[in-house]
N, C-alpha and C positions, 0 to 999 in steps of 0.2 A: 259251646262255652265261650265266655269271654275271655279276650286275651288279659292275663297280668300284669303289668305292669308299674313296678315300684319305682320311686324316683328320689333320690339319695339327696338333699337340701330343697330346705322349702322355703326359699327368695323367693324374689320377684320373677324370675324366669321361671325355677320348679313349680312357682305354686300355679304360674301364669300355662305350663307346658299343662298341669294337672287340671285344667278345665277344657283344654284342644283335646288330651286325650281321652275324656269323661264321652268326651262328644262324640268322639269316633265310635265308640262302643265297647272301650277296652275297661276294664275292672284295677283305679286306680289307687297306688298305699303311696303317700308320704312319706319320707323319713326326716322330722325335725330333731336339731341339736336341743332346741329349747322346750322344755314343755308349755311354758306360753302359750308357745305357737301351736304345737300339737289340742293344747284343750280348746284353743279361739276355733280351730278349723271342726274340730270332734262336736263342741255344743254350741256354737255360732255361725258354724259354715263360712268362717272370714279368718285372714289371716290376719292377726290384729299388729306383726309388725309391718307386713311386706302388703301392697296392691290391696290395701284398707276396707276399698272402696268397692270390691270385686264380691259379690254373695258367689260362694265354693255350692257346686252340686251338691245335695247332701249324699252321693255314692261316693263324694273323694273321702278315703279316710287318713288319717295321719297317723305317728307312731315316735316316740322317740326309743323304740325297742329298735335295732337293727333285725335280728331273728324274726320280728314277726313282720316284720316290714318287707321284708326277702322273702318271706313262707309262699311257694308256689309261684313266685316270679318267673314268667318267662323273657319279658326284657328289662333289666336295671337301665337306669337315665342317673346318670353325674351329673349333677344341674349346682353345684358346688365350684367355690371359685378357685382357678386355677391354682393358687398357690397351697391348699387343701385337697387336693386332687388324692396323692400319692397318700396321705395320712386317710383318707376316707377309702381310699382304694382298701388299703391295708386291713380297714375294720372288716368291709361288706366280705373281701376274701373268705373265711370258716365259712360262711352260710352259703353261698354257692354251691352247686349240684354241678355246674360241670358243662351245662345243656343252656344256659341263659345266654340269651344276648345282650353284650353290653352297650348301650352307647353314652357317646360325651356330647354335653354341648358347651363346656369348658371354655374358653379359648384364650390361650397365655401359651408361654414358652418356659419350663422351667429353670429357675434360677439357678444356675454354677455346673447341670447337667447340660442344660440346653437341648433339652428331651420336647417333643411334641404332646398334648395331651394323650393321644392315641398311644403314643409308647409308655408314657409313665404306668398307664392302665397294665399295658402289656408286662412289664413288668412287676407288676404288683398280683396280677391276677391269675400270669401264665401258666402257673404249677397247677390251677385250677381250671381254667379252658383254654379252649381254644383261641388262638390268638387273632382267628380272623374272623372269629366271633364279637369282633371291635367294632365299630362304625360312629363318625361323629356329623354331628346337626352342624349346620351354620349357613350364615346370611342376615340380613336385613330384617330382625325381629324384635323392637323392644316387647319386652313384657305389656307393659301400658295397653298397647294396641293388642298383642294378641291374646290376653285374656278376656277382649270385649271384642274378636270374633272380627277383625279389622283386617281386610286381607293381606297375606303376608304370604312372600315364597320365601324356600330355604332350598340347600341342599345336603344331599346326606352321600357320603364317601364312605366306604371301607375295603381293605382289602380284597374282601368279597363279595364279587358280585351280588353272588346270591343271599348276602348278608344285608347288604346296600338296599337290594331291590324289598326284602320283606321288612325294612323298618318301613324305606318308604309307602308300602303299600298297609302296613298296619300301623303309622300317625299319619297320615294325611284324611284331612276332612277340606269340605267344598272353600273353607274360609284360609289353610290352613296349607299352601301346596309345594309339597317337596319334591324337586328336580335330584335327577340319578346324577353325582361326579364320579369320573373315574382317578381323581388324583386327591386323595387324602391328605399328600405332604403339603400342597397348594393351598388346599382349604385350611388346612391346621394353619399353615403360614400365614394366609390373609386374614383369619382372625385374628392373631395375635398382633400383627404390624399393625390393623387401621387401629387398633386403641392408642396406640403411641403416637398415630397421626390426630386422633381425635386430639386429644391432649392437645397438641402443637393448635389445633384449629381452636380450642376455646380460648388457647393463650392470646392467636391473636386477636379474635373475638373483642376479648377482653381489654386488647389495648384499642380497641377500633381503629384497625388498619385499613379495614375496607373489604370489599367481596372477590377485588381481582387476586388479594394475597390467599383469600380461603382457595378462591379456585389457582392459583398455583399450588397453593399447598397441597392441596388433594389431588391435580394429577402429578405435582413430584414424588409425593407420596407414594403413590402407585407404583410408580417407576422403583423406591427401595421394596418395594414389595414385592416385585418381579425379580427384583438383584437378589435378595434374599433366598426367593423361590428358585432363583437356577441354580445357586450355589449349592440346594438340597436337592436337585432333582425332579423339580414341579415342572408341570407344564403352564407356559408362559399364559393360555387358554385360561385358566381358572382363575387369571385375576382380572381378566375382563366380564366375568361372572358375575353371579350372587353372592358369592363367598368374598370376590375381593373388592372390585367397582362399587358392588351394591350396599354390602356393610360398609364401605370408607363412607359412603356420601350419606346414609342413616345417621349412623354414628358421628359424624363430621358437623353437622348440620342441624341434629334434632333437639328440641329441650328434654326429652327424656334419656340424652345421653349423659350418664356420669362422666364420664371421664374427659367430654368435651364442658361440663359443667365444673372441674375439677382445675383444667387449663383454663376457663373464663376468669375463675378466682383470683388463680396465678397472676394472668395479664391485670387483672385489678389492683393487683397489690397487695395480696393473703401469701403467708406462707403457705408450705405443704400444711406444714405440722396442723396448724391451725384448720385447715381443711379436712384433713382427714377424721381430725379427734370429733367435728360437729356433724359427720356422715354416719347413720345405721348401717349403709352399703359399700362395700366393696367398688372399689374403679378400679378396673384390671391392669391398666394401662400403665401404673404406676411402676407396679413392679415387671410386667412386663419390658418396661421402658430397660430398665436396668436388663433383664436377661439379654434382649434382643440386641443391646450397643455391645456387652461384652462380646457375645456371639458375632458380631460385625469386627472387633478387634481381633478376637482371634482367627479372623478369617480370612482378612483383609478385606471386607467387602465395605465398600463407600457406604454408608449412609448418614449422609451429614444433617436431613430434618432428624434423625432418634438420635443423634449427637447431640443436635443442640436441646433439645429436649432435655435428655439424660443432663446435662451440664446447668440448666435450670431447676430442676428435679433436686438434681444429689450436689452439683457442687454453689449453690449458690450463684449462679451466672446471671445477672439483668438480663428478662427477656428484651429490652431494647439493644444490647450488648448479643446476643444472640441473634437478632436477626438480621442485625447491620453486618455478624460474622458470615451467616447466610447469604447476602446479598452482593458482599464483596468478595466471592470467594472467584478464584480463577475461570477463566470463559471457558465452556465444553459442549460440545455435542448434545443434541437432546436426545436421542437415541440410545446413543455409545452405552454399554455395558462392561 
């Protein structure tokens, strides 16, 4: 029998995960907010808002039922964007049997908790299973490329090994390849931190500072992502990774990145506001930005590129005033932590 598997938002990443997993051989449900979307994929086999361009198997089905979308799941997929996580969590809960495995590919830091995605799930779901029934995706994957079969690694973490090892052995196809980590807090970390580095990357992008400032940006970058990561207990190893090296420089660098597409704006001279209101899609990075600085304050951990970020973002700061703050700041160690 095929394996089940339902997939909770139908973006560009679920709708884009929902043709990787057609392929593997798994029996795949949709779950859309919109019905739009659910009838474009049902009698069109296209998602008429997300990856337009993409013709859907006609075995992917959609749903905007929760209950039937869940009926016989053996793994749910949160392909819903982080700041929706915990309210989506919340609904799929009743229908759960107890026996599902869940995984994220999320990637944010929740606002004023400063929970991982893996925990928010954990707590939304735990009265209902097991908790090391968790496991989350991440790395270097726009949607773009991998619903057109474009090779792409990822990897996948959970508490459990042997939770870890049967995702990755039931989503991976020859186009499609998922490496085992053993540090979940690492990888939740390094997806959330490169979007706030994207950000910073399209800002300067956008002011055309040049290639030497992306490439400091991206390996100082690293460096808060690694400060971030010990203060939680990560191993220093996963951000030399797929989860952290590999997504900063996708993400940093690609046009199919939002949120380096979102920082481009910025450096050009757009507000947020104005940005955001002319995008169908979510930049994670945004609100990310805001969790990940307070989480830095109250910790005391340096990170002066999601500073200066955050103070562009929320307070109005000139990116040019931001990065002359950046540049003059006190001489230090490149290493030092």
């Amino acid at each position: 029998m095929k394996t089940r598997i339902c997939i909770i938002g139908a973006g560009s990443f679920g709708t884009a995960l929902s043709v990787v997993l057609d392929k593997s051989g798994a029996d795949v449900t949709l779950w859309a907010r919109e019905s739009e979307i659910a009838a474009g994929i049902m009698e069109q086999h296209r998602n008429l808002a997300y990856l337009t361009d993409i013709l859907l198997p006609v075995t992917v089905r959609c749903t905007t039922s929760m209950e039937v979308a869940l009926q016989g799941a053996q793994y749910v997929l949160f392909a819903t964007p982080s700041h929706t996580l915990r309210e989506m969590a919340g609904k799929v809960a009743p229908f759960l049997k107890g026996n599902e495995r869940i995984v994220s590919v999320a990637k944010g830091l929740e606002n004023e908790t400063f929970l991982r995605m893996s925990e928010v799930l954990a707590e939304e779901l735990g009265h209902v299973i097991d908790t090391d029934h968790i496991g989350v995706i991440s790395g270097p994957s726009h949607a773009e490329e991998v619903a057109l079969f474009m090779p792409t690694t990822v990897v996948v973490a959970a508490n459990s090994r042997g939770v870890a090892k049967a995702i990755q052995e039931t989503f991976m196809t020859p186009m499609f390849r998922i490496y085992l980590n053993h540090d979940i807090v690492g990888v939740e970390i390094a997806g959330a931190v490169k979007n706030v580095m994207a950000l910073a990357a399209g800002i300067l992008q956008g002011m055309n500072r040049g290639d030497n400032a992306i490439a400091a940006l991206m390996t100082r970058g690293l460096h808060e992502m690694k400060r971030m990561g010990l203060k939680m207990g990560a191993s220093q190893d996963t951000f030399s990774g797929l989860a952290g090296m590999g997504d900063l420089i996708v993400t940093c660098t690609s046009e199919h990145s939002r949120n380096r597409s979102v920082g481009f704006r910025i450096g050009r001279g757009e507000s947020l506001k104005e940005i955001i209101e002319s995008m169908n899609m979510v930049a994670e990075g945004v609100k990310t930005t805001d969790s990940v600085h307070h989480w830095a304050l109250k910790n005391r951990v340096e990170m002066p590129i999601t500073s200066a970020v955050y103070r562009i973002l929320f307070e109005g700061t000139c990116p040019n005033e931001a990065l002359f703050d950046l540049m003059t700041r006190n001489p230090k160690d490149e290493i030092a932590f």
